[in-house]
C-alpha positions as CSV (number, residue, x, y, z in Angstrom):
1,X,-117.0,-114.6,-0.8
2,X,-119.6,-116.4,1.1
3,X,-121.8,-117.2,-1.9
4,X,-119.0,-118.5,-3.7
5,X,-117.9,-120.9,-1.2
6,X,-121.7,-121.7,-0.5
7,X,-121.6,-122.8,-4.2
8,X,-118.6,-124.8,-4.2
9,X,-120.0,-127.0,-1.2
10,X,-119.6,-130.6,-2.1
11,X,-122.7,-132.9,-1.4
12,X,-121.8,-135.4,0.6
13,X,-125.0,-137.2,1.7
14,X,-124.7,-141.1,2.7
15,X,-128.3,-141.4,4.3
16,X,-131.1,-143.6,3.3
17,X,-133.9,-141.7,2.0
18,X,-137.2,-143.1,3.0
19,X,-139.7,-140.6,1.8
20,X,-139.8,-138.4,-1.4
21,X,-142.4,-135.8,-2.1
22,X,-142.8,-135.5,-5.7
23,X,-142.9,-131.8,-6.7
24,X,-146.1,-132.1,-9.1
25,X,-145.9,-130.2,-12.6
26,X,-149.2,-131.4,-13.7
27,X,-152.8,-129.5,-13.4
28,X,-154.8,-132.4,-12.8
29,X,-156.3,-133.4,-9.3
30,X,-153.8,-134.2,-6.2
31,X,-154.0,-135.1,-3.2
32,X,-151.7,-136.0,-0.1
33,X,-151.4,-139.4,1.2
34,X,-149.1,-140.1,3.9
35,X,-147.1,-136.7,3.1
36,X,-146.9,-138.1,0.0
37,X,-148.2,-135.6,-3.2
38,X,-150.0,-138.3,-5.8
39,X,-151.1,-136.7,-9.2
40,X,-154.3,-138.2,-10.9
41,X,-153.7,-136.9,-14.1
42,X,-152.4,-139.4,-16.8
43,X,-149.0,-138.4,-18.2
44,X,-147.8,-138.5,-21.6
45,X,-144.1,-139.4,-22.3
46,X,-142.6,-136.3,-23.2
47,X,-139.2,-135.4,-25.1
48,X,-136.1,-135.0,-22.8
49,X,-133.0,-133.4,-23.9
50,X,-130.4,-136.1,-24.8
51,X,-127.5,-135.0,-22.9
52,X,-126.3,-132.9,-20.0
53,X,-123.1,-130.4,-20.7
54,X,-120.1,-131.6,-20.0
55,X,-117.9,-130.1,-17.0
56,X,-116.2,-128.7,-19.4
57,X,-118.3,-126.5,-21.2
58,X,-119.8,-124.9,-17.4
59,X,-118.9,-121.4,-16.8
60,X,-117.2,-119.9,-14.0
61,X,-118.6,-118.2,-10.5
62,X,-117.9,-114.7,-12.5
63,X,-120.4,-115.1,-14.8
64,X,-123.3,-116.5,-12.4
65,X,-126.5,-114.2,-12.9
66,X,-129.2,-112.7,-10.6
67,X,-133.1,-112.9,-11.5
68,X,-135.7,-110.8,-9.4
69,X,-138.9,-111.9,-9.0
70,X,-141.4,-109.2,-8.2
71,X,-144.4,-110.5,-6.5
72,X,-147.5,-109.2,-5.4
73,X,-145.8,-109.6,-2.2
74,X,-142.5,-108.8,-2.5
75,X,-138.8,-108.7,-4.3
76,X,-137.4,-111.9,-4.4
77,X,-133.5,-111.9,-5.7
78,X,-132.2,-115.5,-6.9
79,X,-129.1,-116.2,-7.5
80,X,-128.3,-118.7,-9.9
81,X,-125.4,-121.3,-9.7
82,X,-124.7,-122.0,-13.9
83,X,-121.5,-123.5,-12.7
84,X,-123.5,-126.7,-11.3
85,X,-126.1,-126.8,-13.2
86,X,-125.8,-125.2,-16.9
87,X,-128.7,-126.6,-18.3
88,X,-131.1,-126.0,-15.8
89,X,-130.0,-122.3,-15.9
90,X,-130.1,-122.1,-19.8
91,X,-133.9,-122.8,-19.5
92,X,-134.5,-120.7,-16.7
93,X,-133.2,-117.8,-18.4
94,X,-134.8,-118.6,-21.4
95,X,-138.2,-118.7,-19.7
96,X,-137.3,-115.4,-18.0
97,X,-136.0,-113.3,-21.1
98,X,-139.2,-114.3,-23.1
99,X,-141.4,-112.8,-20.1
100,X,-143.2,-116.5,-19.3
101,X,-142.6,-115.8,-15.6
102,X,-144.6,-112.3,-15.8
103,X,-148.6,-113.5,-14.9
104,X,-148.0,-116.1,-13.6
105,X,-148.7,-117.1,-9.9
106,X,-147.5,-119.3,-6.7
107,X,-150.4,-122.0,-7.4
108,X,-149.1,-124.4,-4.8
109,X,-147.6,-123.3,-1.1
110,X,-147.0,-125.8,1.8
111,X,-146.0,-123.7,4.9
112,X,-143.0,-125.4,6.3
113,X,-141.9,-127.0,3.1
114,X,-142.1,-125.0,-0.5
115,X,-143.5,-122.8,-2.8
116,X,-144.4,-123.8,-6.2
117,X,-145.1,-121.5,-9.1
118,X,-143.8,-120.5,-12.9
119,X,-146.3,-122.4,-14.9
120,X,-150.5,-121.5,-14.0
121,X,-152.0,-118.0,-14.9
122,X,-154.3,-115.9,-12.1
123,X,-157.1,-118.4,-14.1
124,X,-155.2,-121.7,-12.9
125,X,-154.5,-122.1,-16.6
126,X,-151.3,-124.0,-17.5
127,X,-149.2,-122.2,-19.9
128,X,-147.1,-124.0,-23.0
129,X,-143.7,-124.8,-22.3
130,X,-140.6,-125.5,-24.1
131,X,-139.3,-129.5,-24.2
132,X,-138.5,-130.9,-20.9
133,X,-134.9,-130.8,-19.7
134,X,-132.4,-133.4,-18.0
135,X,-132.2,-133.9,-14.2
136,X,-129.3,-132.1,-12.8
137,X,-129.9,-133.1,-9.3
138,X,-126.6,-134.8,-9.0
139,X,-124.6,-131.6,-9.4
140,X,-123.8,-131.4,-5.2
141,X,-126.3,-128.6,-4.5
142,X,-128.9,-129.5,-1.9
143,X,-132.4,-128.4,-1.6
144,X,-131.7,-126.4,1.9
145,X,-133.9,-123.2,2.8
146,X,-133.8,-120.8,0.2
147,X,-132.4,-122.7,-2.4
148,X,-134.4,-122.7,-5.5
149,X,-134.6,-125.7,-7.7
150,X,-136.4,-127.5,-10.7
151,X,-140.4,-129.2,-10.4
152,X,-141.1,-132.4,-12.0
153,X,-143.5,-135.2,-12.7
154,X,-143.7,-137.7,-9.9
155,X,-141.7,-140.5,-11.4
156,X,-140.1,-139.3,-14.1
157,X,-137.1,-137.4,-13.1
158,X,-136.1,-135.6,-16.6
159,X,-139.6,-134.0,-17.1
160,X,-138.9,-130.5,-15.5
161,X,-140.1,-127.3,-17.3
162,X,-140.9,-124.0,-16.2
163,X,-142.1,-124.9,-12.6
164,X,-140.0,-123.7,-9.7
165,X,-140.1,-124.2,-5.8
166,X,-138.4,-121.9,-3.5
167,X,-137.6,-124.4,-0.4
168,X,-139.3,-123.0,3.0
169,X,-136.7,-125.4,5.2
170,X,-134.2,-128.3,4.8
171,X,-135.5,-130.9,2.5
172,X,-133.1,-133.4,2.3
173,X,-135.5,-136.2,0.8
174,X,-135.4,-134.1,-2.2
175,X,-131.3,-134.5,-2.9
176,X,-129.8,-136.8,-5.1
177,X,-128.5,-140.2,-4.0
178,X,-126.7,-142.3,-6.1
179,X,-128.9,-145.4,-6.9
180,X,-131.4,-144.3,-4.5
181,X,-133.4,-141.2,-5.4
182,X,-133.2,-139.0,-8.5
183,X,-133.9,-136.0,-6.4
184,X,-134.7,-132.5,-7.8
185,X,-132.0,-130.2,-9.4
186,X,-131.5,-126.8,-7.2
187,X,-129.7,-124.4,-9.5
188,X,-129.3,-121.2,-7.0
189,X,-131.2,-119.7,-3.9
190,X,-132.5,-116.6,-2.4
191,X,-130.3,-114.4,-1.8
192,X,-132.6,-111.2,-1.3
193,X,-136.3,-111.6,-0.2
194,X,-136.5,-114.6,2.4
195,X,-138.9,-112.8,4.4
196,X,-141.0,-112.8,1.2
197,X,-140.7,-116.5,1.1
198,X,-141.4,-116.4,4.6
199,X,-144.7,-114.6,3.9
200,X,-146.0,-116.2,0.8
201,X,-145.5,-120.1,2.8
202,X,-147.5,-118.6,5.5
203,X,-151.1,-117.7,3.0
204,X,-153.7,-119.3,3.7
205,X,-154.6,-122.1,0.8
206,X,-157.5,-124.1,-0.3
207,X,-158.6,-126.2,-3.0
208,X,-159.0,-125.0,-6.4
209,X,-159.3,-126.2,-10.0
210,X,-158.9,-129.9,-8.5
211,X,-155.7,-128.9,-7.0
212,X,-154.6,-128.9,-3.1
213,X,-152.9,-125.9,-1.3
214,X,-153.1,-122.9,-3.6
215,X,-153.6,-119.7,-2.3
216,X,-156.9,-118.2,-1.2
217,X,-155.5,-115.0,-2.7
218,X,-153.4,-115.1,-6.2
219,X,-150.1,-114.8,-5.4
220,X,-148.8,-113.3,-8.7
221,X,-145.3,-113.0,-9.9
222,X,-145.7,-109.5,-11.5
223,X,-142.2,-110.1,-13.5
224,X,-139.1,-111.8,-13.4
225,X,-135.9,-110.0,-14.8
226,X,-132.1,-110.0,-14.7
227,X,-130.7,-107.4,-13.2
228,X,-127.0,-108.0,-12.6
229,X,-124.6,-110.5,-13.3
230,X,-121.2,-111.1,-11.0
């Protein structure tokens, strides 16, 4: 009962958002100015799915799934909200029933704020994805501790792929405000495995490959599978 109503929470934020930390999906070099993350790497436009599913079409709290990530740390158990964010799901899923997930690593962790992963190999090789999707941001889920939501290019909000962050604490620069900040879409949270969380944000990280804050040992996601659905 308490996930459900966790799920149905309506977002309500009215605040100004000042600062937004753009959840990189790129490989090239990055660096942080003024806890701000700036990518170096030129982007290409890239193909966005033309429209979002309609309230409609979203399924009910019965049929939202659970995925576990098994890391060289730990069982993580996500549970995913398709209710509030179909399409965001639909390509999660999709990345997890082809067996992208397995191999890949946590290739950016920022103690105290999130960890990154679902799209670099052991080898900080980026992997080919699928088209990007549209931002769900705006469907009333916030990016609280736990919660697990969408990466993105810095400044273009309907670029999101495969990459993930798991949020280490409260980030409420990342929600949605009307007019004001596309945010990021969170489409479930942890529901199984904070401590996990806990203990991959607390590795110790360097600079590899031209990128900031990966881990000075691979943290790998062994495999990612569903293994029940409500």
């Amino acid at each position: 009962m308490a996930r459900r109503l966790w799920f149905s929470t309506v977002f309500t934020a009215s605040l100004a958002v000042s600062v937004v930390i753009a959840i990189a999906l790129t490989t090239g070099c990055e660096s942080r100015e003024n806890g701000t993350v700036v990518t170096e790497e030129k982007v290409e436009e890239v193909k966005v799915e033309e429209a979002k599913v309609s309230k409609e079409t979203k399924v009910t709290d019965s049929q939202q799934k659970m995925v576990k990530l098994e890391t060289s740390l730990g069982d993580i158990v996500i549970e995913l909200n398709e209710a509030a964010a179909p399409v965001t799901v639909k390509n999660f899923l999709t990345y997890v029933n082809e067996g992208f997930f397995d191999g890949t690593i946590f290739h950016r962790v920022i103690n105290g704020f999130m960890i990154q992963g679902g799209g670099l190999t052991a080898d900080m090789r980026k992997k080919q994805t699928h088209p990007p999707i549209v931002n769900e941001a705006d469907n009333g889920l916030r990016n609280d501790r736990g919660t697990i939501a969408m990466g993105q290019i810095p400044g273009n909000p309907d670029s999101a792929t495969s990459q993930f962050y798991i949020n280490h604490k409260d980030n409420d620069f990342l929600n949605y405000v009307e007019g004001r900040n596309p945010g990021y879409a969170v489409f479930g949270r942890t529901v199984e495995g904070m401590d996990v969380v806990d203990k991959i944000a607390a590795v110790k990280t360097t600079v590899r490959s031209g990128m900031r804050d990966v881990p000075v040992e691979t943290v790998l996601i062994k495999s990612a599978k569903v293994i029940s659905e409500k």
